[in-house]
PQR file with spaces between the fields and no chain letter, atoms N, CA, C, O and H, PARSE charges and radii, in Angstrom:
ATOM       1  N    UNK     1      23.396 -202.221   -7.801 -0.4000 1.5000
ATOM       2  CA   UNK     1      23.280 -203.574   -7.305 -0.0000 2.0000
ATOM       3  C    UNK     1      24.473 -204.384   -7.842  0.5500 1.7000
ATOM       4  O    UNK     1      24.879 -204.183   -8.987 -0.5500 1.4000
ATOM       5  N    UNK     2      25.044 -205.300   -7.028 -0.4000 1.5000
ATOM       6  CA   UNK     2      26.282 -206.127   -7.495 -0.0000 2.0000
ATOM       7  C    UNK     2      25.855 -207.108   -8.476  0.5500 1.7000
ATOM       8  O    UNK     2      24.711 -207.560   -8.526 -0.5500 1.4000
ATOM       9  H    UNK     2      24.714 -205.463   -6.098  0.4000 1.0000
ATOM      10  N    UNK     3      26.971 -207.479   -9.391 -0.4000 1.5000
ATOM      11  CA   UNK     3      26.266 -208.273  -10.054 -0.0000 2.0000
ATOM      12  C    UNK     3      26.397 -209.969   -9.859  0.5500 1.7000
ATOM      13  O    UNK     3      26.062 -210.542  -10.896 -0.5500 1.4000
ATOM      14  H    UNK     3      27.900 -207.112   -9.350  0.4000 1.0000
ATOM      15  N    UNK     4      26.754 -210.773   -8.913 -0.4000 1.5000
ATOM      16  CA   UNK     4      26.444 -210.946   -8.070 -0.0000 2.0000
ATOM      17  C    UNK     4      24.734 -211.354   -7.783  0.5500 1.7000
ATOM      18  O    UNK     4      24.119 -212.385   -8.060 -0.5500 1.4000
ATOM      19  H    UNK     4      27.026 -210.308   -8.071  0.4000 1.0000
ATOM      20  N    UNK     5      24.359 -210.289   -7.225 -0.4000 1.5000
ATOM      21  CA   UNK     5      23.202 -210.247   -6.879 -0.0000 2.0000
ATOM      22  C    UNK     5      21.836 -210.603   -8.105  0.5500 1.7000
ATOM      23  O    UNK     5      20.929 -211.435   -8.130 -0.5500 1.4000
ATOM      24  H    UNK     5      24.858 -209.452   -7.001  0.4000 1.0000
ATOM      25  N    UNK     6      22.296 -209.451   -9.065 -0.4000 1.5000
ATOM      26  CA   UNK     6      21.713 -209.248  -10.464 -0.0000 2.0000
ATOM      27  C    UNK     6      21.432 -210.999  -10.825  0.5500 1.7000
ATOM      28  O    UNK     6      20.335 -211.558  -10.843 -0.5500 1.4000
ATOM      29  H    UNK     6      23.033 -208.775   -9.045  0.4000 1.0000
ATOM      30  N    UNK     7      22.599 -211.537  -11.057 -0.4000 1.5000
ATOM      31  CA   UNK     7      22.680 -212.893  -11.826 -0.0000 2.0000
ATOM      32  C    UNK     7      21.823 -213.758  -11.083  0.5500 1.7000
ATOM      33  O    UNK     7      20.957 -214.420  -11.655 -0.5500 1.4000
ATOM      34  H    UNK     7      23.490 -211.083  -11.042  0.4000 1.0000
ATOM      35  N    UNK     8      22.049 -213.815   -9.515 -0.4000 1.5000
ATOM      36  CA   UNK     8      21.401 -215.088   -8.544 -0.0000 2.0000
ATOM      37  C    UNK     8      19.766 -214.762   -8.749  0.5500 1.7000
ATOM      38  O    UNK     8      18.923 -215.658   -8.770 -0.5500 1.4000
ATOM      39  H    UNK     8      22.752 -213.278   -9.049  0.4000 1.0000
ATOM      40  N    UNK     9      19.400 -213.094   -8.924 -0.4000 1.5000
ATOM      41  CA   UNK     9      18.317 -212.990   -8.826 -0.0000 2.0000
ATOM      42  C    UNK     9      17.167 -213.551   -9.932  0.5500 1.7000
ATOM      43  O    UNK     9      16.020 -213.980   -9.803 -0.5500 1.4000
ATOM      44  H    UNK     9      20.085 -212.366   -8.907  0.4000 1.0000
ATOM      45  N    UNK    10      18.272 -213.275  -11.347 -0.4000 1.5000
ATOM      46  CA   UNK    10      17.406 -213.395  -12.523 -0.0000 2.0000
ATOM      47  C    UNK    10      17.696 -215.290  -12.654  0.5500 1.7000
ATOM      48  O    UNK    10      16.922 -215.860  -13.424 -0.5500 1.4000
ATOM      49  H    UNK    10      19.203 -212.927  -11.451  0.4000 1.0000
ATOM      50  N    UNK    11      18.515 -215.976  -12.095 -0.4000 1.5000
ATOM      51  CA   UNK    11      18.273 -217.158  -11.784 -0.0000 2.0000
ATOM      52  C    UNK    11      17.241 -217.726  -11.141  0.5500 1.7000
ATOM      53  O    UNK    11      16.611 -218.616  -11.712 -0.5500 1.4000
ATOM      54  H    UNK    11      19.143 -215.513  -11.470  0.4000 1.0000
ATOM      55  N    UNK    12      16.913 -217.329   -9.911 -0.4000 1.5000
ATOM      56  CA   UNK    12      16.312 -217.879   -9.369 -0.0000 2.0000
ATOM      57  C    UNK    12      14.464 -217.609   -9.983  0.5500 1.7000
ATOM      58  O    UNK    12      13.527 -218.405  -10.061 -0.5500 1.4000
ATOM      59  H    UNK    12      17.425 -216.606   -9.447  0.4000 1.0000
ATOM      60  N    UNK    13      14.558 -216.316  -10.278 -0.4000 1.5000
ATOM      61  CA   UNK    13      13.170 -216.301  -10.977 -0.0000 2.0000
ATOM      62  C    UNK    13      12.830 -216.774  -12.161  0.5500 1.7000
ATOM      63  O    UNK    13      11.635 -216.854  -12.446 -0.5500 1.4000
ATOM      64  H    UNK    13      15.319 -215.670  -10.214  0.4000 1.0000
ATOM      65  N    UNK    14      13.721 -217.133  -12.973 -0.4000 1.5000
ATOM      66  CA   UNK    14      14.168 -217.886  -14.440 -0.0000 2.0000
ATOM      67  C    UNK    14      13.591 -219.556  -13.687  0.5500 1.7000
ATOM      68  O    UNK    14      12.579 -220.019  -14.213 -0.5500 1.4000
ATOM      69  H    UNK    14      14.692 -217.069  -12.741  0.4000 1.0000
ATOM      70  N    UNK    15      14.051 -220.152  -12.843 -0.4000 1.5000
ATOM      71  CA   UNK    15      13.848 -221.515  -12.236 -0.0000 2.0000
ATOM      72  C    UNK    15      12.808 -221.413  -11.253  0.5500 1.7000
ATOM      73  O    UNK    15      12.687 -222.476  -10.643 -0.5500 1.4000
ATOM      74  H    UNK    15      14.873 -219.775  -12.417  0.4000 1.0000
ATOM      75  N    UNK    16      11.872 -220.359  -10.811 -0.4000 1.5000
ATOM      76  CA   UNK    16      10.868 -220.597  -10.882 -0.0000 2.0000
ATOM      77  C    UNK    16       9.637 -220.386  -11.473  0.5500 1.7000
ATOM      78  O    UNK    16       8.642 -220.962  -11.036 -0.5500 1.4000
ATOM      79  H    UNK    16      11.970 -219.496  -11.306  0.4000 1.0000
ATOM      80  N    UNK    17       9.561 -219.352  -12.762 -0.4000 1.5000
ATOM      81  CA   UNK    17       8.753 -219.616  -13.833 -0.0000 2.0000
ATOM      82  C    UNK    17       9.000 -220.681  -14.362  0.5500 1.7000
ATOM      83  O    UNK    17       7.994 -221.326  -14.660 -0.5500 1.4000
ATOM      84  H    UNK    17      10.369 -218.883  -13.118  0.4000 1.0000
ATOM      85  N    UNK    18      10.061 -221.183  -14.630 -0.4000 1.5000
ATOM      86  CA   UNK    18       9.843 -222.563  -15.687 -0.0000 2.0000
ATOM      87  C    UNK    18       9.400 -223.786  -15.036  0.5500 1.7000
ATOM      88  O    UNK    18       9.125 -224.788  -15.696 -0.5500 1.4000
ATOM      89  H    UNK    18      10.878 -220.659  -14.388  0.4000 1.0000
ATOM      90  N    UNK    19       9.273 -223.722  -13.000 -0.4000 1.5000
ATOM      91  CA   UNK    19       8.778 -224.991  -12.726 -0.0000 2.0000
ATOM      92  C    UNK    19       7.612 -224.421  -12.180  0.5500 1.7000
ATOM      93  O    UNK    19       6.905 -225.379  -11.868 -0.5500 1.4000
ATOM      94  H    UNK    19       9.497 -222.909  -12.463  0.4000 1.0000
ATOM      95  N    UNK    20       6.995 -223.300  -11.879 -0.4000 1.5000
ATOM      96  CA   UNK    20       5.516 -223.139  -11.804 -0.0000 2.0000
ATOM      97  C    UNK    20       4.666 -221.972  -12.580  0.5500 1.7000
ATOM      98  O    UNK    20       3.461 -221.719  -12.591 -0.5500 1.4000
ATOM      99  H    UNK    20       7.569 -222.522  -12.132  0.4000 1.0000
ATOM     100  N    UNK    21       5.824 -221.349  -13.242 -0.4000 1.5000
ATOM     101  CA   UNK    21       5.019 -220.907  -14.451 -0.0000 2.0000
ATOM     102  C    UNK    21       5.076 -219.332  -14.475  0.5500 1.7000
ATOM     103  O    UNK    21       5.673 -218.716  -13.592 -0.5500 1.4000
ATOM     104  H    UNK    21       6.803 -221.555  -13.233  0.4000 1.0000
ATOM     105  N    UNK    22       4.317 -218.590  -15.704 -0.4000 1.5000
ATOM     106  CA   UNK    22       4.347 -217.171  -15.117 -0.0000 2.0000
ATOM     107  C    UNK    22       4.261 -216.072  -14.315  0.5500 1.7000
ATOM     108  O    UNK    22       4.855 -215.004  -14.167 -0.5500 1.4000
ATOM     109  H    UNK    22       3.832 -219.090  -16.421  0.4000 1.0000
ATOM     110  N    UNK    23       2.768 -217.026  -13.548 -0.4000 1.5000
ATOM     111  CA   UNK    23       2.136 -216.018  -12.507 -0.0000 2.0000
ATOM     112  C    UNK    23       3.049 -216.491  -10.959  0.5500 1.7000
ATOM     113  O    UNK    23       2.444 -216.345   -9.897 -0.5500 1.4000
ATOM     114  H    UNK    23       2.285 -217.893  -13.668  0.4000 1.0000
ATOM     115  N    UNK    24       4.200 -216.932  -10.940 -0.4000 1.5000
ATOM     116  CA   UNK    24       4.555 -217.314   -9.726 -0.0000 2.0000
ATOM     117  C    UNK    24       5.431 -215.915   -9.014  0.5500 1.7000
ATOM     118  O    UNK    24       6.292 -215.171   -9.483 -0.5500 1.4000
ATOM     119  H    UNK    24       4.692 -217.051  -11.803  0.4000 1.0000
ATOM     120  N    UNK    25       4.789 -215.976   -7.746 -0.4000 1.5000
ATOM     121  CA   UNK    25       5.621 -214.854   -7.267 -0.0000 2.0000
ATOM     122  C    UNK    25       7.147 -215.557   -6.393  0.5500 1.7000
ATOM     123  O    UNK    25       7.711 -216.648   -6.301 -0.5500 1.4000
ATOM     124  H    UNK    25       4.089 -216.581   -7.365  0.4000 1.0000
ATOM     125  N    UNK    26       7.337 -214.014   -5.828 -0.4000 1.5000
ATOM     126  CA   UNK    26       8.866 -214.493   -5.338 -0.0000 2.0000
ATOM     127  C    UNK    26       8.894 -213.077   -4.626  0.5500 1.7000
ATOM     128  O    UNK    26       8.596 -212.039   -5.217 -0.5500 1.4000
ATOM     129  H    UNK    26       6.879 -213.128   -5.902  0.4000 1.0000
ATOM     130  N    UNK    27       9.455 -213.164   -2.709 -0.4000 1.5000
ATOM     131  CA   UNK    27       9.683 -212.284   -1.771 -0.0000 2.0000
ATOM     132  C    UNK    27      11.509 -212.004   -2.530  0.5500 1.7000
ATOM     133  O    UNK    27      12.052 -212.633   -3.439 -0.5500 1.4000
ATOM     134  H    UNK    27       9.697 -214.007   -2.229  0.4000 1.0000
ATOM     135  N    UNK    28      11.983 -210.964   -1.798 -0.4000 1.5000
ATOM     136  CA   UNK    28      13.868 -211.094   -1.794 -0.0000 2.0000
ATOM     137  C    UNK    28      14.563 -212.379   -1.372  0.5500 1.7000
ATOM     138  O    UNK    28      15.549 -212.967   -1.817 -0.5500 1.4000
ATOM     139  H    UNK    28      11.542 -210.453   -1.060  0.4000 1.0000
ATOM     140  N    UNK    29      13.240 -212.766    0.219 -0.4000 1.5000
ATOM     141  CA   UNK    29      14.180 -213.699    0.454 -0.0000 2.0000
ATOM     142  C    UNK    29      14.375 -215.089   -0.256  0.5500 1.7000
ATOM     143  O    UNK    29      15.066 -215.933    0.314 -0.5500 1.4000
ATOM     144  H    UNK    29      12.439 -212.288    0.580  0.4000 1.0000
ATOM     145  N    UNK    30      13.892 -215.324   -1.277 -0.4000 1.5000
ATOM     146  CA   UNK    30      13.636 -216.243   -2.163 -0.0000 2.0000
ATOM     147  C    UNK    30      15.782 -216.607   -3.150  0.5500 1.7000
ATOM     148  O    UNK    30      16.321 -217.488   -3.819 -0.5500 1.4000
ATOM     149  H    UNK    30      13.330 -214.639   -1.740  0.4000 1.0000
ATOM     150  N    UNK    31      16.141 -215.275   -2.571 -0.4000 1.5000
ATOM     151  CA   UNK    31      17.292 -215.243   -3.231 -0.0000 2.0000
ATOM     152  C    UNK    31      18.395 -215.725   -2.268  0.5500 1.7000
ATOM     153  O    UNK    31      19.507 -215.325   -2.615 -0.5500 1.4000
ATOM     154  H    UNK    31      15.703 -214.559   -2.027  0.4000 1.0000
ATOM     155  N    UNK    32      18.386 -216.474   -1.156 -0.4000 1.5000
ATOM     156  CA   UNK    32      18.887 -216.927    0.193 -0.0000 2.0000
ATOM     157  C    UNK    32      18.470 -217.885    0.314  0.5500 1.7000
ATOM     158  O    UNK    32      17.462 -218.461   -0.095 -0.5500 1.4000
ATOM     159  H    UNK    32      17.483 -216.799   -0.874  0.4000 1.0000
ATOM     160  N    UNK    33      19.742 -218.246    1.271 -0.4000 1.5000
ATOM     161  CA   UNK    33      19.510 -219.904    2.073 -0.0000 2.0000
ATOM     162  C    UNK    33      18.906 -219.860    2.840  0.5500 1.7000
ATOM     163  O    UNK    33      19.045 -218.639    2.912 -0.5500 1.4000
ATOM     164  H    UNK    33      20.560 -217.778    1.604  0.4000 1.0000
ATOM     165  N    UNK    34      17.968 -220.154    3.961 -0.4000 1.5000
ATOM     166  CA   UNK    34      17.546 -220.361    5.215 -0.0000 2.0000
ATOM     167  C    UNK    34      18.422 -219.679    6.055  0.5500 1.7000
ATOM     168  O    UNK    34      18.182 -219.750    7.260 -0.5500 1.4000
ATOM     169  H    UNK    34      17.854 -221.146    3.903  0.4000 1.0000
ATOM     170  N    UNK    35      19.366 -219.048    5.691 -0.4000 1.5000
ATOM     171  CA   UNK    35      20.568 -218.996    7.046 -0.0000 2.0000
ATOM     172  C    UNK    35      21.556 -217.829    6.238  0.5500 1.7000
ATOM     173  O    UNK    35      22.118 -217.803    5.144 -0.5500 1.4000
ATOM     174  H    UNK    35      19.561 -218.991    4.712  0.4000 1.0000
ATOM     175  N    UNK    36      21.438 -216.828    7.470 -0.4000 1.5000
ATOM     176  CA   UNK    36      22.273 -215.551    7.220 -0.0000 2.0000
ATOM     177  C    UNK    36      23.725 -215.652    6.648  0.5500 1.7000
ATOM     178  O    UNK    36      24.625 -215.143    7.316 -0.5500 1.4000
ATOM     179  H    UNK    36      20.982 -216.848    8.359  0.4000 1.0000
ATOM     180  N    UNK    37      24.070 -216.359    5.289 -0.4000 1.5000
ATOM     181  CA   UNK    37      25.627 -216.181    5.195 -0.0000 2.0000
ATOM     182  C    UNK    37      26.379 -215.102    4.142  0.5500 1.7000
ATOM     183  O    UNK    37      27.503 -215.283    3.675 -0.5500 1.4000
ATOM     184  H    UNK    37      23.339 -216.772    4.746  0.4000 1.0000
ATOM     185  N    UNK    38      25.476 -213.887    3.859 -0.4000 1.5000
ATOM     186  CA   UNK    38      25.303 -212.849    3.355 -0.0000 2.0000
ATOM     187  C    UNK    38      25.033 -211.817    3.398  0.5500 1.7000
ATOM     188  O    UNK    38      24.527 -211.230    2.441 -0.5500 1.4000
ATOM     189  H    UNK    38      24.563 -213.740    4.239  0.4000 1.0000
ATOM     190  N    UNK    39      25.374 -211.087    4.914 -0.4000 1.5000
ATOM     191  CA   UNK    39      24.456 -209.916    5.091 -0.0000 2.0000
ATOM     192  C    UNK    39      24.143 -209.399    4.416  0.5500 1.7000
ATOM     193  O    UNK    39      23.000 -209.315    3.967 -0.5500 1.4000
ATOM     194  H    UNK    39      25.784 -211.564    5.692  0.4000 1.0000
ATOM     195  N    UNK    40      25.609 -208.584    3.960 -0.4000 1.5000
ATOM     196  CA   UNK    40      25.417 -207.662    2.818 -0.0000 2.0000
ATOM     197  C    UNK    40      24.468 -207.721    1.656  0.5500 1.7000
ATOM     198  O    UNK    40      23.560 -206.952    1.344 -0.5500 1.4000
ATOM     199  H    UNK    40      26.538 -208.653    4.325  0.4000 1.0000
ATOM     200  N    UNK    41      24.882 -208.773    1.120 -0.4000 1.5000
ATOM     201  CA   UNK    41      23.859 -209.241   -0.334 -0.0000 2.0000
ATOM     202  C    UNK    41      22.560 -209.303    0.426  0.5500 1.7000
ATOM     203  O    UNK    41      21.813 -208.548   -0.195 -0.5500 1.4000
ATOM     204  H    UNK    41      25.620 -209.398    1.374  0.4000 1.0000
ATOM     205  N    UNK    42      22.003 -209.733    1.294 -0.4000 1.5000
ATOM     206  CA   UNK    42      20.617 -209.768    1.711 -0.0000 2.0000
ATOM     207  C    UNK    42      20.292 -208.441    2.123  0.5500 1.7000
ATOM     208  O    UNK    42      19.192 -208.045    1.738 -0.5500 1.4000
ATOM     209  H    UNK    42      22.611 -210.347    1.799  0.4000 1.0000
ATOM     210  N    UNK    43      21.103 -207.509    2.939 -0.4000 1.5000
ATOM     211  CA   UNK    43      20.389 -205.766    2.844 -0.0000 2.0000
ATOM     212  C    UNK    43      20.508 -205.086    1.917  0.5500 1.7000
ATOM     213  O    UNK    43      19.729 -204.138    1.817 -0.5500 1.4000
ATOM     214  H    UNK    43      21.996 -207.831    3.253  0.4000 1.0000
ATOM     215  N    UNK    44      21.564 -205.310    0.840 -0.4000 1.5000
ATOM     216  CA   UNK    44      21.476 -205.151   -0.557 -0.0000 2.0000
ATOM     217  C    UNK    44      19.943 -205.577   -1.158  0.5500 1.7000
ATOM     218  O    UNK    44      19.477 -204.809   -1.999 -0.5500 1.4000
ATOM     219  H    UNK    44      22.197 -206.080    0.922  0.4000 1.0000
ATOM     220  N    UNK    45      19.533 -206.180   -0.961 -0.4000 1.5000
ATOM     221  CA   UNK    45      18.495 -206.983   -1.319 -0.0000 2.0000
ATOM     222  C    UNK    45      17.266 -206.359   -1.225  0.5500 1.7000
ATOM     223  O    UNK    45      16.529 -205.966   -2.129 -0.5500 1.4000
ATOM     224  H    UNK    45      19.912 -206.805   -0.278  0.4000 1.0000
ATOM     225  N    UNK    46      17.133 -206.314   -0.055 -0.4000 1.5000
ATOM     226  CA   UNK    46      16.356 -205.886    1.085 -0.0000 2.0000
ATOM     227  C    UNK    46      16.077 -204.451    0.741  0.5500 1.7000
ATOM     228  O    UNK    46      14.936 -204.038    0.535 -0.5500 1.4000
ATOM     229  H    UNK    46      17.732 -206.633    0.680  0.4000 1.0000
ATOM     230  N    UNK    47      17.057 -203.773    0.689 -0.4000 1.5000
ATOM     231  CA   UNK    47      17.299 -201.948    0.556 -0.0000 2.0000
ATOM     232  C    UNK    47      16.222 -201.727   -0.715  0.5500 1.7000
ATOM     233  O    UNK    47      15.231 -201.005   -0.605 -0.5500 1.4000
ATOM     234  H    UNK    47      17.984 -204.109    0.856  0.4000 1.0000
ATOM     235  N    UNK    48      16.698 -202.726   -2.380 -0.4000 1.5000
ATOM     236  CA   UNK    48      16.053 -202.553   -3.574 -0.0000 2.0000
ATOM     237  C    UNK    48      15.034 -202.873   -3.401  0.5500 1.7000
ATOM     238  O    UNK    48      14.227 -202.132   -3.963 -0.5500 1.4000
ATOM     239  H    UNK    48      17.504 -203.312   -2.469  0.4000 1.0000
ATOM     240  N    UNK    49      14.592 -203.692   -2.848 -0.4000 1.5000
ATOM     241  CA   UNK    49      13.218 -203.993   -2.937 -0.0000 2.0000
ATOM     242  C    UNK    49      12.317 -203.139   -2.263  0.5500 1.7000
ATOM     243  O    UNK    49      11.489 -202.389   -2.781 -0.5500 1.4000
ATOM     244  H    UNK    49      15.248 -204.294   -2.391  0.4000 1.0000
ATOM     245  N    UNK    50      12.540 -203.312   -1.106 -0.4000 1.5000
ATOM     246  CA   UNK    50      12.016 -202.321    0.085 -0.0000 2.0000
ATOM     247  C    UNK    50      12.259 -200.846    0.220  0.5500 1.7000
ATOM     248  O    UNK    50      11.746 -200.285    1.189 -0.5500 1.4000
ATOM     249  H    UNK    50      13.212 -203.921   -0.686  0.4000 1.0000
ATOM     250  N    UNK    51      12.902 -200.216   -0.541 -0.4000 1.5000
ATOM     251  CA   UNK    51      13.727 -198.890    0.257 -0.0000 2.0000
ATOM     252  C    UNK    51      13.146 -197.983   -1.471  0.5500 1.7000
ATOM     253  O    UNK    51      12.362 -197.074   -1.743 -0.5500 1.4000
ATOM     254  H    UNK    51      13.319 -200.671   -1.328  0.4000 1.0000
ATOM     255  N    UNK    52      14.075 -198.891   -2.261 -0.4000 1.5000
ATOM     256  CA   UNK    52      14.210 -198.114   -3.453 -0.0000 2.0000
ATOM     257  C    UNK    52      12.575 -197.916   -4.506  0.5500 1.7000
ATOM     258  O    UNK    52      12.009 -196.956   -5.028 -0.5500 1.4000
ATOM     259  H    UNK    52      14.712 -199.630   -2.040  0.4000 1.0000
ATOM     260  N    UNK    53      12.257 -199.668   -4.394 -0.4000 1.5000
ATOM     261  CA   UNK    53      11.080 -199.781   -5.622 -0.0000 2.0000
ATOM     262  C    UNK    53       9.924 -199.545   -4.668  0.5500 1.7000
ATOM     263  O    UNK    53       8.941 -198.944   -5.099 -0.5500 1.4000
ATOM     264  H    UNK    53      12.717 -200.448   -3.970  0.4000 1.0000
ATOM     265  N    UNK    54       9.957 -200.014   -3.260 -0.4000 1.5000
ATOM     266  CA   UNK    54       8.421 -200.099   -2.389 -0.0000 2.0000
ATOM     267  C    UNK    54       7.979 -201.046   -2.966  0.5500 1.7000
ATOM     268  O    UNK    54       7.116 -200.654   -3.751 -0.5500 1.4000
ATOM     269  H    UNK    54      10.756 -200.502   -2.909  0.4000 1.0000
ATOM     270  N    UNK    55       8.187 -202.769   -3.023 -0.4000 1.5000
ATOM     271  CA   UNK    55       6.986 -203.494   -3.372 -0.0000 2.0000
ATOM     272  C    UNK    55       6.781 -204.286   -2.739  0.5500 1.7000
ATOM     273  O    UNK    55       7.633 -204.642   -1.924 -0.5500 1.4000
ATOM     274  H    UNK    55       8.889 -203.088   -2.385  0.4000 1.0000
ATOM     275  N    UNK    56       5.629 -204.876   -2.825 -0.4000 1.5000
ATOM     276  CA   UNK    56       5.333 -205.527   -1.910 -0.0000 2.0000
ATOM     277  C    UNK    56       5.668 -206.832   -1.372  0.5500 1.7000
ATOM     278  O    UNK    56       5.709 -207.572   -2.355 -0.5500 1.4000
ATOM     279  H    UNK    56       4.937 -204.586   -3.487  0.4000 1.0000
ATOM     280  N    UNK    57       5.908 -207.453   -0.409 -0.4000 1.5000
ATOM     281  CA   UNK    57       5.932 -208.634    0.072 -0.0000 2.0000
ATOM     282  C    UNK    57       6.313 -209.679   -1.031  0.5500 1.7000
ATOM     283  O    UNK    57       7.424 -210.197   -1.142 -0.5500 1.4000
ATOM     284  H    UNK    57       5.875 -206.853    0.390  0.4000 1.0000
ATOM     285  N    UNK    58       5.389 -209.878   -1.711 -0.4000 1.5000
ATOM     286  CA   UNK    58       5.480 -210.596   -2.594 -0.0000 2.0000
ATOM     287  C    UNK    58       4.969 -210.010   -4.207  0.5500 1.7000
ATOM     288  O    UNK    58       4.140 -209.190   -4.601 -0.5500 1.4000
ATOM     289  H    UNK    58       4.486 -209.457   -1.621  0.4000 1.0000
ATOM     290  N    UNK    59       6.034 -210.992   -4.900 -0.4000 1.5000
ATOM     291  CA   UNK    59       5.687 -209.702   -6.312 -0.0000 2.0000
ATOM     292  C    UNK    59       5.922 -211.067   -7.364  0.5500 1.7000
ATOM     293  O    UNK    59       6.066 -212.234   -7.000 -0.5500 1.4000
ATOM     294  H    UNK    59       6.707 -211.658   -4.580  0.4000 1.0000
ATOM     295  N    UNK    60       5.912 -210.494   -8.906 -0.4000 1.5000
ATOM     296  CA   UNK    60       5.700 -211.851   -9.839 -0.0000 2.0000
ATOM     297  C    UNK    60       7.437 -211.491  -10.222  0.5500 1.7000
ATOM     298  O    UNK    60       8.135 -210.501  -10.442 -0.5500 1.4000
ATOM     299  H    UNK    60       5.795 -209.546   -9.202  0.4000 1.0000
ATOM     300  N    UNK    61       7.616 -213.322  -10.113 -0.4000 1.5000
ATOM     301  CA   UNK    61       9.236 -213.480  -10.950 -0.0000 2.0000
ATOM     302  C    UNK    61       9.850 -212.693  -12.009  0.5500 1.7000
ATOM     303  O    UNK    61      10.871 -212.038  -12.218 -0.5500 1.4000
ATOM     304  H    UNK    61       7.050 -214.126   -9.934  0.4000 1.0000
ATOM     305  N    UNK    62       8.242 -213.225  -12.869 -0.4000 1.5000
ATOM     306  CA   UNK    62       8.681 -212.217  -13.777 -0.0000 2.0000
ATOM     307  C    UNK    62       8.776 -210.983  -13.994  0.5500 1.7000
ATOM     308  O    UNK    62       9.646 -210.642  -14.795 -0.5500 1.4000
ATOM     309  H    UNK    62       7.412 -213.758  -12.699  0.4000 1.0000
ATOM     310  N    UNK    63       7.755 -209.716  -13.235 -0.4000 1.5000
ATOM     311  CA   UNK    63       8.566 -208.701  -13.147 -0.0000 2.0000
ATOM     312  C    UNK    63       9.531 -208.051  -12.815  0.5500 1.7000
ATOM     313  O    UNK    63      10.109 -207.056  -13.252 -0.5500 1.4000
ATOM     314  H    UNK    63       7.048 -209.993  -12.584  0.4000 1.0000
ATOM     315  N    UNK    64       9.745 -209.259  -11.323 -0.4000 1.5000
ATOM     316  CA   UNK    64      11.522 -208.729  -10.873 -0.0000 2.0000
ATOM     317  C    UNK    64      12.546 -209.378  -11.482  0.5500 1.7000
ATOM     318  O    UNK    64      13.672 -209.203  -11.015 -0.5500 1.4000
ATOM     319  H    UNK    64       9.276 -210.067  -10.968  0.4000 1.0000
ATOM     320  N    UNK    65      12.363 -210.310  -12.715 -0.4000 1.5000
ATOM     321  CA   UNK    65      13.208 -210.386  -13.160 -0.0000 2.0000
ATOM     322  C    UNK    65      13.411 -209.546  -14.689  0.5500 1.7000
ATOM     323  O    UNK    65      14.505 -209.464  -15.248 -0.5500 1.4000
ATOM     324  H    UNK    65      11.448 -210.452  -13.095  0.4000 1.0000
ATOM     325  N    UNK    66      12.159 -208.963  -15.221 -0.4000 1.5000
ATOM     326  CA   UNK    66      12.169 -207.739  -15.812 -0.0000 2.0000
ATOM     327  C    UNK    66      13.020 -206.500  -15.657  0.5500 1.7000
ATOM     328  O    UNK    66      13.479 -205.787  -16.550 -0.5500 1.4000
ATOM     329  H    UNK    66      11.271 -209.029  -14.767  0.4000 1.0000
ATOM     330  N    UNK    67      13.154 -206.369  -14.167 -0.4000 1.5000
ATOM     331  CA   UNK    67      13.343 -204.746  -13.673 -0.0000 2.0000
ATOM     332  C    UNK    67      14.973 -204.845  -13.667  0.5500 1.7000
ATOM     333  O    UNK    67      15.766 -204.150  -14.303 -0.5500 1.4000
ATOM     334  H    UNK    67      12.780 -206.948  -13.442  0.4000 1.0000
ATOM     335  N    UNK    68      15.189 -205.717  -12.928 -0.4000 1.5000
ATOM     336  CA   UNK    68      16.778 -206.654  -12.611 -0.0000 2.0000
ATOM     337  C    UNK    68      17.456 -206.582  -14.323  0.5500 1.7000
ATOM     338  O    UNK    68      18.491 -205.978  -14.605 -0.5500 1.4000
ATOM     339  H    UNK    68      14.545 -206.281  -12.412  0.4000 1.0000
ATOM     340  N    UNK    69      16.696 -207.258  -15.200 -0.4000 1.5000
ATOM     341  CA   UNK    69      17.354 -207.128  -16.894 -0.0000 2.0000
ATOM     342  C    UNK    69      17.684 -205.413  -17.022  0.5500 1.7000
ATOM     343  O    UNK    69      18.697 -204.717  -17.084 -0.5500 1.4000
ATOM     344  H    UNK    69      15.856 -207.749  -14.970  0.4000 1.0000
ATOM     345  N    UNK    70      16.488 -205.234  -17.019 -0.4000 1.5000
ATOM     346  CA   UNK    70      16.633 -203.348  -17.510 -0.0000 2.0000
ATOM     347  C    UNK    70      17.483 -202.413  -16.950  0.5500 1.7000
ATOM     348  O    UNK    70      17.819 -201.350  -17.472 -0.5500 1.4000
ATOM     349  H    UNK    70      15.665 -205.800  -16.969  0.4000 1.0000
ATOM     350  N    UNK    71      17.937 -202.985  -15.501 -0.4000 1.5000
ATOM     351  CA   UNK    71      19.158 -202.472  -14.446 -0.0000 2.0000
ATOM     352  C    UNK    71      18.200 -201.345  -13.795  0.5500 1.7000
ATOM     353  O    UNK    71      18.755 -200.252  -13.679 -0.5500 1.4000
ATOM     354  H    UNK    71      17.665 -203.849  -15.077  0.4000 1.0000
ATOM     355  N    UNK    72      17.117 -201.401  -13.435 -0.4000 1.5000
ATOM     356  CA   UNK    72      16.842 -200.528  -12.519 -0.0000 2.0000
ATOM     357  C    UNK    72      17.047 -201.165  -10.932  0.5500 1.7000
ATOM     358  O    UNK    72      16.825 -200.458   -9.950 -0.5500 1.4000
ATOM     359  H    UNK    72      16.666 -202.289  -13.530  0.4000 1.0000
C-alpha cells in the first residue's frame, strides 16, 4: 500500500475516534472526497479492503487503523 494511502487512512480514523469515539466505524470510502479524483488510490483501497482482508462494509476505525500501523 502507498504511503500516501497508509497516512490519509490512519488520519482519517485518528479524527474520527477522537470526534465520536472508539466504537465508530469507517467504509474505504471514508478515505475520499465525494468525487473520483483518485482512481488509483481508491482501487488501491478498494483491492485491501475487499480483495486482500474480506471485511466488511463497514468495520471499527480503530481496527483499520490498527492493521494500517502493523503494515498489513
Amino acid at each position: 500500500m502507498q504511503q500516501e494511502l497508509r497516512n490519509r487512512i490512519v488520519d482519517v480514523c485518528t479524527k474520527k475516534i477522537l470526534a465520536k469515539g472508539e466504537t465508530v466505524g469507517v467504509s474505504f470510502y471514508a478515505f475520499f472526497a465525494n468525487k473520483n479524483d483518485n482512481p488509483v488510490l481508491l482501487m488501491e483501497a478498494a483491492t485491501w479492503w475487499i480483495k486482500t482482508h474480506k471485511l466488511d462494509h463497514f468495520e471499527k476505525a480503530k481496527k483499520i487503523k490498527q492493521m494500517v500501523q502493523a503494515g498489513l
